[in-house]
C-alpha positions as CSV (number, residue, x, y, z in Angstrom):
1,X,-58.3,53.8,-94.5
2,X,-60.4,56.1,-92.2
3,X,-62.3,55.5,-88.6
4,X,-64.4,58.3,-87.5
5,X,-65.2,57.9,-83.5
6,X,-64.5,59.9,-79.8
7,X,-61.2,60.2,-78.6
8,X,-61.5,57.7,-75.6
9,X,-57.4,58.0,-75.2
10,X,-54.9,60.8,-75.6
11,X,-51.4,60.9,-74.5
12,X,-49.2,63.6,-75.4
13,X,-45.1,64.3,-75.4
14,X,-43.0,67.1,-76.3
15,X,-40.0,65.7,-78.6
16,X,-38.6,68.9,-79.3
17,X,-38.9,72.1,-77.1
18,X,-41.8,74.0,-79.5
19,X,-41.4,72.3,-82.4
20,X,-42.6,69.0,-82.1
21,X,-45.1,67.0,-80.2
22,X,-45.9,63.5,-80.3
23,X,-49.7,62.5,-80.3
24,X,-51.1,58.4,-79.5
25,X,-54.5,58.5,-79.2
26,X,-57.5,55.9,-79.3
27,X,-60.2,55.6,-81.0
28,X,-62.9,53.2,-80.9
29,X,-60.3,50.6,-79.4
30,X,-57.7,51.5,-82.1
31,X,-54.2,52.9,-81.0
32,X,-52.7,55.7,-83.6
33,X,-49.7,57.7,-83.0
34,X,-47.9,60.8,-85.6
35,X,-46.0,63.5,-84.5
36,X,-47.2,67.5,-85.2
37,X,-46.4,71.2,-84.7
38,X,-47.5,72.0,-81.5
39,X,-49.5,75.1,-83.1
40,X,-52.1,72.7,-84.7
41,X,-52.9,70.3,-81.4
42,X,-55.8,71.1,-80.4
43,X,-57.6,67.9,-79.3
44,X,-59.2,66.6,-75.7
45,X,-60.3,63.4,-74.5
46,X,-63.8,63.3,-76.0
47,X,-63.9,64.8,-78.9
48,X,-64.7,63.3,-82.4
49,X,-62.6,63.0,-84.9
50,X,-62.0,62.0,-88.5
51,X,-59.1,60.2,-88.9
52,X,-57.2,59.4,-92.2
53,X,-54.1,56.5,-91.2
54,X,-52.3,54.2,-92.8
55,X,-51.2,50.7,-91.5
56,X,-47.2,50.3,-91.0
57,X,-46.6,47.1,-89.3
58,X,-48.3,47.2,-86.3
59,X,-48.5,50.7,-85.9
60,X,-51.5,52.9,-87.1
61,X,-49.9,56.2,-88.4
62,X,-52.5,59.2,-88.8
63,X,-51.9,61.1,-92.2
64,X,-54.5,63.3,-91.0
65,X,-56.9,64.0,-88.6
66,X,-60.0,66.6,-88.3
67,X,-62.0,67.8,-85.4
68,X,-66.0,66.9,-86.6
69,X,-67.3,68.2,-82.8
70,X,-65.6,69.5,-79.5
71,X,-66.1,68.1,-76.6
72,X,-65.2,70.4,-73.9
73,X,-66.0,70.9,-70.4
74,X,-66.8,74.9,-70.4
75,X,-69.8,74.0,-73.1
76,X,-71.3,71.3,-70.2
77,X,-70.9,73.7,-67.1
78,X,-73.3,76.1,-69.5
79,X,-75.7,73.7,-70.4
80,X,-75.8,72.5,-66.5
81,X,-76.4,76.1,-66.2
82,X,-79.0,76.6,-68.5
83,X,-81.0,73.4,-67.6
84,X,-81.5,74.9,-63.6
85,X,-82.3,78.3,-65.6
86,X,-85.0,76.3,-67.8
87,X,-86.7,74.6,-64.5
88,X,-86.3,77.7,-62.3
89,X,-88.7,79.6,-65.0
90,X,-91.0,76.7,-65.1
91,X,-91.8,76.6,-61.7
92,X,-92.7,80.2,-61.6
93,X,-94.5,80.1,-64.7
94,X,-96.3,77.2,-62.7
95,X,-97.0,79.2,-59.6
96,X,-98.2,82.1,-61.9
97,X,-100.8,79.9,-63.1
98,X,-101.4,78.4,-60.2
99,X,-102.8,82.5,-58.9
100,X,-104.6,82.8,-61.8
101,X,-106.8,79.9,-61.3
102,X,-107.1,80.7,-57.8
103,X,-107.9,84.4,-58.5
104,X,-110.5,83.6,-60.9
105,X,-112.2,80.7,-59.0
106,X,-112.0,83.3,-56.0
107,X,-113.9,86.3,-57.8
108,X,-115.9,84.2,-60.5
109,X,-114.9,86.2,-63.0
């Protein structure tokens, strides 16, 4: 089966010193758990995900997972950034405009 949402969920443990890690996440209100090399995790809270599980018992095992988008928190400070950028040029775009008019409704030109 496969489910493709945002990591709402992730808890993480070290089973053995740089070898292992275990992974439980949720997705879309569904719990699934697998253990992996600590080299390949790479996931955060918010990011979506493809993931390929089987059903044993009640448990939801992930036979594997891929990253479809990152959600991190660098990529929002930018575009916070970026936004006040955008609206800083704006407004003196505006005022530029704003001189012209005068200027010309000054001198009839």
């Amino acid at each position: 089966m496969k489910k493709i949402g945002r990591i709402s969920a992730l808890n993480t443990r070290v089973v053995r010193k740089n070898s292992v890690v275990s992974l439980s996440i949720i997705v879309d209100k569904m719990r699934f758990s697998e253990t992996f090399s600590p080299k390949i995790y790479k996931y955060e809270v918010g990011d979506l995900v493809q993931i390929k599980y089987k059903k044993v018992g009640f448990l939801n095992k992930i036979e594997t997972i891929r990253l479809i988008a990152k959600s991190s928190e660098e990529f929002r400070s930018f575009c916070k950034d970026y936004k006040f950028d955008l609206y800083a040029w704006l407004f003196l775009f505006m005022l530029y405009c704003i001189s012209l008019y005068l200027l010309w409704g000054y001198v009839g030109i």
